[in-house]
N, C-alpha and C positions, 0 to 999 in steps of 0.2 A: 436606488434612484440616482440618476446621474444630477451633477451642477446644472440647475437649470437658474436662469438670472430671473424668471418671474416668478409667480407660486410655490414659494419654497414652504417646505414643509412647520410646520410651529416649532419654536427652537424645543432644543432635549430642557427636561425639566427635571432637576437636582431632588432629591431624594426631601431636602425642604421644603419643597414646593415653593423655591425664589428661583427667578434666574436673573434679573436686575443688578447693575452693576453700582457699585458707589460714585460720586459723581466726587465723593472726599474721603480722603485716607487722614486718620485721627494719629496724632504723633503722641507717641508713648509719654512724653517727659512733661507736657504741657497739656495733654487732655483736648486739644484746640485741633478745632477741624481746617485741613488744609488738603488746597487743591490737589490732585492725583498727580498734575506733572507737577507738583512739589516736592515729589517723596523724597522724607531724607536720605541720607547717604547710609543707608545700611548698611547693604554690601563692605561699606570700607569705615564702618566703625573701627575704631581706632583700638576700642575693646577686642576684638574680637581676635583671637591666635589667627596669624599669618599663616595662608594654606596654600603650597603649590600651584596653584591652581589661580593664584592673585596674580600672577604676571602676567598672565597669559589672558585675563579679563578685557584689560584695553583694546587687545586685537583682536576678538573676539566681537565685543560689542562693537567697535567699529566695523567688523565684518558685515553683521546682521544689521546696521543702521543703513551700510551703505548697498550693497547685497540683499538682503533680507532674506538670507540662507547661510547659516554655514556647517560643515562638518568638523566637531572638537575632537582630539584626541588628548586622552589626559590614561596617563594611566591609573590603576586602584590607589585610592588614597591620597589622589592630588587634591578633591575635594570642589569636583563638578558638579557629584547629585544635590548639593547643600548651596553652594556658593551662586551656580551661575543665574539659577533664575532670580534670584534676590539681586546678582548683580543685573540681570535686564531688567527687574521691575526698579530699580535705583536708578537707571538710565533713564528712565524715561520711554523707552523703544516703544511702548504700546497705552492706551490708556484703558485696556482691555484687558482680559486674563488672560496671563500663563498657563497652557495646561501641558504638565510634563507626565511622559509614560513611562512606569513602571512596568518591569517584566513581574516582579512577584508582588505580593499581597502587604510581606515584612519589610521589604525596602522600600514601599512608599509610606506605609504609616511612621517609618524610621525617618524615613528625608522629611513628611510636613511636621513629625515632631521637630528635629533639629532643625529645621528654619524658623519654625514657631518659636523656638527655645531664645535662637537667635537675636527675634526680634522683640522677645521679652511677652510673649503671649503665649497663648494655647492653640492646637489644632481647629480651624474651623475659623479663626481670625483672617489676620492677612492671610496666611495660611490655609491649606486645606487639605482632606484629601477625601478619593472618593474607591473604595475598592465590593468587591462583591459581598452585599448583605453590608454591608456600613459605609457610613458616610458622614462625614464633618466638614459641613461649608456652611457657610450663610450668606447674606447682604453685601459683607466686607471681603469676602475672597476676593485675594487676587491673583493666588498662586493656588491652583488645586492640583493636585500629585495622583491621575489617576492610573489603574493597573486592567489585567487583562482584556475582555471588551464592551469596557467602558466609554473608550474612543471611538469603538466603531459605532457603537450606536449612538454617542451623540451626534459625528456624523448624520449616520444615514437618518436621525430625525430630522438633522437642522443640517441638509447641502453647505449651506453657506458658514457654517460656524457661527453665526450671531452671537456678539457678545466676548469672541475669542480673537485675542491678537496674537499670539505665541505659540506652536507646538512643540513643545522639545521630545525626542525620541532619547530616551536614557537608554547607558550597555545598550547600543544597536550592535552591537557586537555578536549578542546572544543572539540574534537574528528570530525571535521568536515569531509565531505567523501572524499573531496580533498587530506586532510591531511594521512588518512586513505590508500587512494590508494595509496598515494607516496611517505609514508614510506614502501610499503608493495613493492612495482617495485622497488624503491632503494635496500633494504636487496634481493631483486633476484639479482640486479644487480652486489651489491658487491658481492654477493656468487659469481656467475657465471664470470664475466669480471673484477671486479674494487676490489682487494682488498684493495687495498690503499685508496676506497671513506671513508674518514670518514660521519660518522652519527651522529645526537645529537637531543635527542627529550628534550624539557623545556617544561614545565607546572609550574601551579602556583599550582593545588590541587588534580591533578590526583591520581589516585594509583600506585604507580610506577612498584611493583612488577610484576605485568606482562606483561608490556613493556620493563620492562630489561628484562625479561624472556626471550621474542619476539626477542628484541636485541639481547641477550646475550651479554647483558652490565651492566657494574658497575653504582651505582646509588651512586649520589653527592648531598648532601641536603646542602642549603643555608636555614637558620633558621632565615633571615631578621631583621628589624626591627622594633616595632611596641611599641604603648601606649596603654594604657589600654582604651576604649570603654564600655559607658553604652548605652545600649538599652534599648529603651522606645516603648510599645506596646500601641493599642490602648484599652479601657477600653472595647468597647462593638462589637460586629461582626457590622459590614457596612452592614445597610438597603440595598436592592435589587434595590429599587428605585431610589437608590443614586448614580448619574454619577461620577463616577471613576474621572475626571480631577477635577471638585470641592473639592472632598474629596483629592484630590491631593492637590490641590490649598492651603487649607487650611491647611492641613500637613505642606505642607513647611513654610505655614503666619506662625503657632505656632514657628516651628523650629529658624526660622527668631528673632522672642519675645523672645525667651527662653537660645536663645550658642550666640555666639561669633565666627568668624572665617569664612571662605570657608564653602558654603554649594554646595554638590552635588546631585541631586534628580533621580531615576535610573526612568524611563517609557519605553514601550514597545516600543514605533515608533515616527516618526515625527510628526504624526495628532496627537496623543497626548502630545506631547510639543508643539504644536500650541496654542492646546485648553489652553493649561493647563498656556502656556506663559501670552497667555490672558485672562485670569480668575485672572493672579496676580499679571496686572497693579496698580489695587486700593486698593491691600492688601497686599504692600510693604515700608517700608519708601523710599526715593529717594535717598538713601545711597548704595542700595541693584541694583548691575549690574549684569542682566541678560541675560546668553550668553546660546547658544543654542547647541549640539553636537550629528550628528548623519550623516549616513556615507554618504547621497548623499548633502552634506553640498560644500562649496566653501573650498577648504583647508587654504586660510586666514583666516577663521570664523573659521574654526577647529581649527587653532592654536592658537587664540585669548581666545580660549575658553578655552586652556591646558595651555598656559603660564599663571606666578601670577600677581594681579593685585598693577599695578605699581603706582596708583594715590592717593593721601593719602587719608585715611576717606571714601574708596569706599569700598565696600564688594561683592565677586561676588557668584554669582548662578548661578550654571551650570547644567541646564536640559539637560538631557542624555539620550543614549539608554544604553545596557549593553554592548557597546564599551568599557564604561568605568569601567570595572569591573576589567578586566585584563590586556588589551592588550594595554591601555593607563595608564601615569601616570599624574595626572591632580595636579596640584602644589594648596597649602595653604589651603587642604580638612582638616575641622575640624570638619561639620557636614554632615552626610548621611541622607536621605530621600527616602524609598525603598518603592517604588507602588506593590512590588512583582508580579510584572508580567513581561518577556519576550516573543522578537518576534524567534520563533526556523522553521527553516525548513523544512516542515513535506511533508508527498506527499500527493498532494489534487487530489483524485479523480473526482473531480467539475472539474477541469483543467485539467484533465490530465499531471501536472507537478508540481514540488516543491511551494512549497508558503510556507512565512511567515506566519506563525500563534501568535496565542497572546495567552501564557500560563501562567499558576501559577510558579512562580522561586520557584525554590528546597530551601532545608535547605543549599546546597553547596554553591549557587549560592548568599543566602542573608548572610551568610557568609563572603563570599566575598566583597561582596558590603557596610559591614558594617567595613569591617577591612580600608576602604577607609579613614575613619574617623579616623583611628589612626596612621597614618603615619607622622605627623608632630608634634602633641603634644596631649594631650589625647583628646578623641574626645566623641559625643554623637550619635547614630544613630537610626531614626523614622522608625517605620513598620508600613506599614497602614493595619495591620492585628493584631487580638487579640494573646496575647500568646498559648492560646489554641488551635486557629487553625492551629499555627506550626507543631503542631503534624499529624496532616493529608499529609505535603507536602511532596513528595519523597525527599530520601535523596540526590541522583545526576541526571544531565540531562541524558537521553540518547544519544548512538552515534548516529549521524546523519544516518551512514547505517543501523542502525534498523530500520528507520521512514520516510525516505525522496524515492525521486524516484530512481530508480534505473537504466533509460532509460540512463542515459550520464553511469555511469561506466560500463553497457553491453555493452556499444560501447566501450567504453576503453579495455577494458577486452579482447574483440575481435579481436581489433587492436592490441592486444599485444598479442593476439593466445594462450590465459591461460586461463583455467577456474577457477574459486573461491579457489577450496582446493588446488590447484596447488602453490598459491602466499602465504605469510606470514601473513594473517591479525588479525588485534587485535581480528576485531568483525566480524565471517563473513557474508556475507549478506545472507538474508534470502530464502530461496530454492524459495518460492511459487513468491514473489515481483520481485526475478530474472528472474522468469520465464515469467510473464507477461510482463517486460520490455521486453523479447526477444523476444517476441510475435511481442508489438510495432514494434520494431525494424525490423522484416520482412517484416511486413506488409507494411513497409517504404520503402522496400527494400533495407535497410541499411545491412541485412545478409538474405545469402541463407539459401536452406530449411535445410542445415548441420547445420545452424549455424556458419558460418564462414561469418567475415566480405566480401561487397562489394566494385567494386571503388566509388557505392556512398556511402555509408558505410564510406570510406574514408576520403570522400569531408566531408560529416556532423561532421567525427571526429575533423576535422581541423576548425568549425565554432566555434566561442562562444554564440552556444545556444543551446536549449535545439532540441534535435533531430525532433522531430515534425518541431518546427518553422526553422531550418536548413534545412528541407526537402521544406517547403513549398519555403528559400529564394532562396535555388538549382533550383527548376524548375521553379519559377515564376521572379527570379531574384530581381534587386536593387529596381524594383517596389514594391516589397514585404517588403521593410525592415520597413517602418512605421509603416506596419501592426504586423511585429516579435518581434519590438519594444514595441509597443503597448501592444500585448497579454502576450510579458516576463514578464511586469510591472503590481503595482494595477492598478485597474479603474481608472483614473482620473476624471473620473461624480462623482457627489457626488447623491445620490435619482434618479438618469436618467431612467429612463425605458433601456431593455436592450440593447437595437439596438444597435448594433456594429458600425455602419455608422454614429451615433452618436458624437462618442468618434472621429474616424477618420476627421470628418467636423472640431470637436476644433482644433483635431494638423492642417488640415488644415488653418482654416482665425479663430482665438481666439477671434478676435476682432467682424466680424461680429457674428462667434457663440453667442458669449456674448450678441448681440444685438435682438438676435433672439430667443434666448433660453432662457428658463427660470431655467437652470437645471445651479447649482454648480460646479466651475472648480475648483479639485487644481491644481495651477497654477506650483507650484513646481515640484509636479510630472508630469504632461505636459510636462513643457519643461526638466525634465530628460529626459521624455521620445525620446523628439526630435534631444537631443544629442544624444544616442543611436542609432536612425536611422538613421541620416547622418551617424556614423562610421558603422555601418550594410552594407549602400549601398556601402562605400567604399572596405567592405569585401566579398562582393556578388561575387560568379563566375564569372570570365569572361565571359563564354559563357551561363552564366543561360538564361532561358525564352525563349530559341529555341523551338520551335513546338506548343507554348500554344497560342500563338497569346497575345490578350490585355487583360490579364485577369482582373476582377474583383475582389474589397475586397471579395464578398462570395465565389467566386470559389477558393484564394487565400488559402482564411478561410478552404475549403474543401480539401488542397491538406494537411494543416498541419491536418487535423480530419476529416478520412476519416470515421473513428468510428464514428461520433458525426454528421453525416448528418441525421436530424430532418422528419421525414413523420406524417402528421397531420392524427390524428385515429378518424375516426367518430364518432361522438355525438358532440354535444355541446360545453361542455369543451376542453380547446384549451391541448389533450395529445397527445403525439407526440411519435413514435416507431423511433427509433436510428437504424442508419447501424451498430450499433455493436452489436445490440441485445436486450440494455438496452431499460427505458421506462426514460419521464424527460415530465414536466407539465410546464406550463407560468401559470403567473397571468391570471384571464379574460380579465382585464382592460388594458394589455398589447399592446401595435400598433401590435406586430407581432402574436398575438393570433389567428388572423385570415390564416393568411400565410398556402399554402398546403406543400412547403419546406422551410426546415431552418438548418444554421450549429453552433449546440452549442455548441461557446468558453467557457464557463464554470457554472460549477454550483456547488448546496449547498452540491453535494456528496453522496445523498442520495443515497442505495445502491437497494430500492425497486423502487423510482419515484424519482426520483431527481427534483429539483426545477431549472428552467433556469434560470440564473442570470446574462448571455451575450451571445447573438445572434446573427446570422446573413441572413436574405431571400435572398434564391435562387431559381434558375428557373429550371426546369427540362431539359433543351437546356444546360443550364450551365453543371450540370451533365453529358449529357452524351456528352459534347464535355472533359469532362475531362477524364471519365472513361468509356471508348469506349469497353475495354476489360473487363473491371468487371462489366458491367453490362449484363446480361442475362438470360434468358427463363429458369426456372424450370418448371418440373412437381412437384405437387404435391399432394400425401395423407396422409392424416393426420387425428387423433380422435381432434375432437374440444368439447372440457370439456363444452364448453360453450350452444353448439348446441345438446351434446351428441347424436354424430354419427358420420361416417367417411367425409368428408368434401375432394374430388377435385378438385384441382385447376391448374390452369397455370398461371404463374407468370414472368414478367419481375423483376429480382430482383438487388438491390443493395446493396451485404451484407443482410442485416434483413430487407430491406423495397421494399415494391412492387412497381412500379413505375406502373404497368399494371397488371389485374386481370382479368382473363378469367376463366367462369366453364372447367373441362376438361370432355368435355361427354364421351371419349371413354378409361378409364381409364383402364388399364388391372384388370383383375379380382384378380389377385396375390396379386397388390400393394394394392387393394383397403381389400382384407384380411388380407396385415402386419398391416392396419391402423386400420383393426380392434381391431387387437389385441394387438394395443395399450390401446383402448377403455376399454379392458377385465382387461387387466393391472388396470386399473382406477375401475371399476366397480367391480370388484372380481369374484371367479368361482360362478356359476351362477347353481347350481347341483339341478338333480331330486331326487326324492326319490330312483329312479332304480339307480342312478349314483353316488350317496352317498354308497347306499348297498353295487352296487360293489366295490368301493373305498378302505370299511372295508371289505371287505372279502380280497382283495388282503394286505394288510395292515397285516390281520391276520395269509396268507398264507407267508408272506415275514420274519417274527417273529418266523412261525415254520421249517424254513429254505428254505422255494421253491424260485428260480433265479426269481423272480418277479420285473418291476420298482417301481419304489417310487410316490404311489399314495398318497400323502399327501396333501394337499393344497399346500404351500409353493413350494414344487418341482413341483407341477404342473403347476404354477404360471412361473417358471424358464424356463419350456421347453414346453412352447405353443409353439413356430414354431415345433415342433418335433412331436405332438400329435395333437394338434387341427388346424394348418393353412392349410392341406387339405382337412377339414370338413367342415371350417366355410366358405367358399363364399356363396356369397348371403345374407348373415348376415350383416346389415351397421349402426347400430343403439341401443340406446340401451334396445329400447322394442321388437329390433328383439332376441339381447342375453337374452332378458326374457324367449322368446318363444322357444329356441334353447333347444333342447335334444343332451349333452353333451354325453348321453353314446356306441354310437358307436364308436365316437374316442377315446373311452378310452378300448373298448374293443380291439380296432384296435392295442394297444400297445402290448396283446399277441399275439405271435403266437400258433400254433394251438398244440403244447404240454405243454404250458405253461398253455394255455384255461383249456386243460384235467385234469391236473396235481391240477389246479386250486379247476375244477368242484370235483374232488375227494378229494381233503383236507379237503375244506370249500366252501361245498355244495352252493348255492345259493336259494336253493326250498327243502323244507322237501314234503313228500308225503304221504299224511293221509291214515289212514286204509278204507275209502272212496275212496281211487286214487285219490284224489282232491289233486293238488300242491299249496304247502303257500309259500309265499317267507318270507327266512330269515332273521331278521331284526341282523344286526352286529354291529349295530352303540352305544351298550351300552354297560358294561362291560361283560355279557354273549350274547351270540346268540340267540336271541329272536323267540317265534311265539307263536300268538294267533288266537284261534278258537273255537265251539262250545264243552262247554262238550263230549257233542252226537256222537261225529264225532270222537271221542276218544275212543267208547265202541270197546271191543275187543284188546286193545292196553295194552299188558302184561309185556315191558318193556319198560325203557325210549327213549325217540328219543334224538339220538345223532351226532355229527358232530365230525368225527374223536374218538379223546379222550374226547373231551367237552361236558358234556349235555346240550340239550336244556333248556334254561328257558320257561319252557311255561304257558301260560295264558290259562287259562279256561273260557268259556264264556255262560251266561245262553244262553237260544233263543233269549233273545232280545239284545242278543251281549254285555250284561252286565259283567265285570269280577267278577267270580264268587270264583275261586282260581287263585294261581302261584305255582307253582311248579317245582323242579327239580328232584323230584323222584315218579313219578308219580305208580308206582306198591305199595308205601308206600300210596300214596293220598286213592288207591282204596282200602286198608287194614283199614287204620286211618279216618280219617277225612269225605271220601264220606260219610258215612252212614248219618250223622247229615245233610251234603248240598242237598240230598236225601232228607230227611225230608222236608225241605224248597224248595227246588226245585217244591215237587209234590202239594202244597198248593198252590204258584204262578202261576206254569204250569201246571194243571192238565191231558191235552190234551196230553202232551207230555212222552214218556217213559221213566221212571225211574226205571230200573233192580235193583234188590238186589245185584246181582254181576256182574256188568260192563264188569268181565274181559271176561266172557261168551258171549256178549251180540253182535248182530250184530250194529256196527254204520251206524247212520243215522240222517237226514237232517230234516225228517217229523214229522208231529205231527198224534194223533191217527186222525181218521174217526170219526167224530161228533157222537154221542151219544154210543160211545165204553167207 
């Protein structure tokens, strides 16, 4: 919904069910309730360690008091995410809330503990924070720390923000699409309704320039603080063969041998800080504590893992994802350990939705990760990459909206009745990936055929998931949420074959699966995933799963990919035609290889055959008690490339796959000639000699100015329905268009003065001093004809077409060419007398005049013994 200044929507309602602000903030030291623009001086307790980050405060608020926008740059560790809203709520700037946004789940419960800590209270106090599936606010919030979209929907409840005087955008740097959108809806909003919202975007290494542009705001640099860092590359590029966690492993053992200090080691995900954990039992001394940090972690292990380590003679290790690069600040880091790869979220076609991917980290990015190292006293940081190959890595990540899916912000977008160029945005998304996702999105019936959101469109806006699995938990209801759980997350099989029934049995009985399976669980992701679905089923419609009856995981599966329902293609190999169009292949060795339907949850993305990677069998009962309406009876004709020839059929279809195939005998004659003329499309024009000639004669009539059409190949190619689709019935193959004489419908394109107009410019038939007609050949640079010498006697000047003369060919009697010529009254002056000579020793039978031009033409030879 856009800013509208009257009928705004009810403000968003906190997970408390408060949204009421205090009207008094109670001071720690005396219990005594005092005005809000009283607060004390928090910020600048006198307790509190001195943080880079404090110089640069003054300029900053006076930015946003007088501006009411600015863009901070501080780098990692100056102590932005902690310090600055505590110093705008100390200022006085708003008597409203701060809400600052988190890219991840771990850095905002990490930023409202340490400001809570700060202020000598707990989460949900001054303090707050709100992330998916928990929340701690109340009454007294006045800073709440929310993460992914969180923002957007308080938004799109409340236009106006009621209640909100602050948004700060934390690491805009990350450019995530969350953040993206809701700086871009805020600056509508302040234009339109809220001048007074302040805005504040911080990054640690962004470019500022044109985000303050965007803003049109002042930019504040904090220049931190930092020790000098040496990096250390490795000598030779890492063998192919070599597992990434080993040569991790071993990294860090070196690292470990060689500093002193806090070491940090940056890896893509949590399967590889497992391996990698466990690869470094026996190649650590027992001095060395190894804590683990990554964001579906227990938030005590989280914090255990950022706080310093308080036990004399211990040293910690803290295996990481790139949480820790910016958005945490991890205490007593002296040495770095960079795998150079992170996980980013790209949109996987195999899914149909966002997934982590595992990439190369930019030069930005190990930058960063190495400056980790210098924050407490000079530091050393390892790259498991050679110097050299630095040079190949991009210099910065991309925004998440260039790369990720686009299905959740076309429904935002929608819901907020704006199109792309319409809003502010940094980066904006790309025309073609927007348009596919609105594709989706109809096809969900999430937007009509305008484009305009629906009320289910609605309901999916208000889920947190990704619209497929929102549609599927709309209709299927709380039943569905294991399964929405399940398919938002990785696999949890580790090697399973892909059966979807699979995965659903472990979240089922773990225990029995275990006993019975011989397939690898991770266990971690499991039971993420199980939490997950409890809160899914808790946010399931009310009244979902009216009219479906008991569905089933595949039917389930089919309502979220309605694209992705699998028909098994004849032959052998198990390949299978998609209701969307696409093709996708199974192993042989697969259980469901055999299956005649199946609906596939995802695959390797191939964009020719995709490889299935998770499946689910269904029955054709299943289908059509779901899609009663979309399934149905085509005629069809068609050129089949493969059979070459026209190919009818009748077809129960669904989307792209036949569920029923019948020949169609009685096919109209029309349709079965547009199919042909697909065929011809494929095959090329197909011309006689007579149909070539004319071609070039009209060609050469159209050059000398006559209203003729365009007989060229290419345009004729263009406008077969125009010209040939009343000629060709009866033609269904393609050794029928062998046999097919093209030139009536091509003569059929003049009318009968154009025919005239034609015959008169550029003849088609020269007509010999015999009466004998030769046809003209036009298809070389001059207008051609060839015939016997003989047939020439008496011919005194040249034969010509218009202004052009004939090229003509001369030919003995045995139709040998004997001259060319184009001045044939010169031929009979010069040169005959010599081909004379030779002629009557070859042919003697035949007449050879001394002067041709006298002479009657003829065909015969003399009467034997004349």
């Amino acid at each position: 919904m856009r800013p509208q200044a009257e009928g705004a929507a009810p403000p968003f309602t906190p997970a408390t069910g408060t949204t009421p602000l205090p009207t008094h903030h109670t001071d720690q030291t005396t219990d005594k309730a005092t005005p809000l623009d009283a607060t004390p001086a928090i910020a600048h307790n006198p307790a509190m360690t001195r943080l880079p980050i404090d110089d640069a405060l003054p300029s900053l608020i006076a930015a946003l008091r007088t501006r009411g926008r600015a863009v901070l740059q501080a780098p990692p560790g100056a102590g932005k995410t902690t310090r600055v809203p505590l110093a705008m709520l100390d200022a006085g700037l708003t008597t409203d809330r701060i809400v600052m946004l988190e890219p991840r789940r771990l850095a905002a419960r990490a930023a409202a503990q340490r400001m809570a800590e700060t202020l000598g209270e707990a989460p949900g106090e001054t303090v707050g924070y709100r992330i998916r599936g928990e929340a701690k606010v109340s009454d007294a919030t006045r800073i709440e720390v929310v993460t992914e979209g969180i923002l957007t929907r308080m938004i799109q409840s409340d236009p106006a923000l009621t209640g909100v005087g602050a948004v700060v955008f934390d690491e805009f740097h990350e450019r995530s699409l969350n953040a993206d959108l809701g700086l871009a809806l805020c600056l509508e909003i302040a234009g339109a309704l809220r001048d007074d919202l302040l805005l504040l975007a911080m990054s640690a290494t962004l470019d500022a320039e044109p985000v303050a542009e965007l803003m049109d705001a002042p930019i504040v640099t904090s220049e931190g603080r930092a020790f000098p860092v040496e990096t250390r590359w490795l000598d030779a590029t890492l063998p192919k063969q070599r597992r990434f966690e080993e040569a991790m492993a071993d990294l860090v053992a070196r690292a470990a041998s060689e500093t002193e200090g806090g070491i940090l080691a940056f890896l893509p995900g949590e399967g590889e800080i497992r391996r990698t954990e466990a690869l470094l039992r026996k190649r650590l001394p027992p001095q060395v504590r190894v804590h683990t940090l990554f964001g579906a972690m227990e938030f005590a292990a989280q914090r255990a893992a950022i706080r310093p380590e308080t036990e004399r003679g211990v040293r910690k290790l803290v295996l990481a994802t790139s949480i820790a690069e910016t958005s945490l600040t991890i205490e007593d880091i002296r040495v770095v350990v960079d795998g150079g790869r992170a996980r980013r979220a790209r949109f996987d076609p195999g899914s149909g939705m966002s997934r982590l991917v595992t990439e190369r980290v930019t030069r930005a990015e190990a930058t960063q990760r190495a400056g980790r190292a210098g924050r407490v006293a000079p530091g050393t940081a390892y790259r498991l990459w050679t110097k050299g190959e630095e040079g190949a890595m991009l210099p910065y990540p991309p925004a998440e909206i260039e790369s990720a899916d686009l299905a959740g912000l076309a429904l935002e977008l929608a819901l907020w009745g704006a199109q792309p160029s319409e809003l502010p945005f940094l980066s904006a998304p790309g025309a073609g990936a927007l348009a596919e996702a609105q594709a989706l999105l109809t096809m969900l019936g999430a937007l009509d055929e305008t484009g305009r959101i629906t009320e289910h469109g609605k309901i999916l806006a208000r889920l947190p998931l990704h619209p497929r699995l929102g549609h599927m938990l709309t209709l299927a209801g709380p039943r569905a949420a294991d399964l929405a759980a399940l398919l938002a997350d990785r696999d949890p099989l580790v090697g399973a074959p892909t059966d979807l029934a699979l995965r659903l049995e472990a979240m089922t009985d773990l225990r029995r699966f275990a006993e019975s399976r011989p397939h690898q669980v991770n266990r971690a992701a499991l039971e993420r995933i199980r939490t997950e679905a409890r809160r899914l089923r808790r946010q399931a419609p009310r009244d979902a799963g009216r009219g479906y009856g008991d569905l089933g995981p595949a039917a389930m599966a089919a309502l979220a990919y309605p694209d992705r329902i699998g028909l098994r293609r004849k032959g052998d190999a198990p390949r299978f035609q998609l209701s969307g169009g696409k093709g996708a292949v199974l192993e042989p060795s697969d259980p469901l290889a055999s299956a005649r339907l199946i609906v596939v949850t995802d695959t390797d993305g191939d964009p020719r055959e995709a490889r299935i990677r998770q499946a689910v069998q269904i029955t054709e009962s299943e289908l059509r008690d779901l899609f009663p309406e979309t399934i149905r009876w085509q005629d069809s004709c068609h050129w089949s490339k493969r059979d070459r020839r026209v190919v009818a059929r009748q077809q129960e279809r669904l989307g792209a796959i036949a569920l029923d195939d019948r020949a169609w005998k009685d096919a109209p004659s029309e349709a079965m000639a547009r199919a042909m003329l697909e065929g011809v499309r494929e095959l090329g024009l197909s011309l006689t000699d007579a149909a070539r000639r004319f071609c070039a004669r009209a060609e050469i009539g159209r050059e000398g100015g006559l209203d003729l059409p365009d007989m060229r190949e290419p345009a004729l190619l263009e406008t077969l329905e125009d010209w040939l689709l009343p000629y060709i019935e009866g033609v269904r193959s393609a050794e029928g268009w062998k046999r097919f004489d093209p030139l009536p419908a091509l003569r059929a394109r003049l009318d009968w003065a154009q025919q005239q107009a034609l015959d008169a410019a550029v003849p088609g038939k020269f007509t010999t001093p015999l009466g004998r007609e030769i046809a003209i050949d036009y298809s070389g640079e001059h207008p051609e004809i060839a015939l016997r010498l003989q047939e020439m006697f008496g011919q005194r000047t040249h034969p010509m077409v218009g202004r052009r003369p004939l090229r003509v060919t001369l030919l003995s009697p045995a139709r040998r060419p004997v001259q060319t010529t184009m001045d044939l009254p010169g031929f009979w002056e010069g040169s005959y007398a010599d081909v004379r000579k030779d002629m009557k020793v070859q042919y003697p039978r035949h007449p050879w005049p001394e002067d041709p031009r006298e002479a009657d033409p003829t065909l015969r030879a003399k009467p034997r013994g004349q």
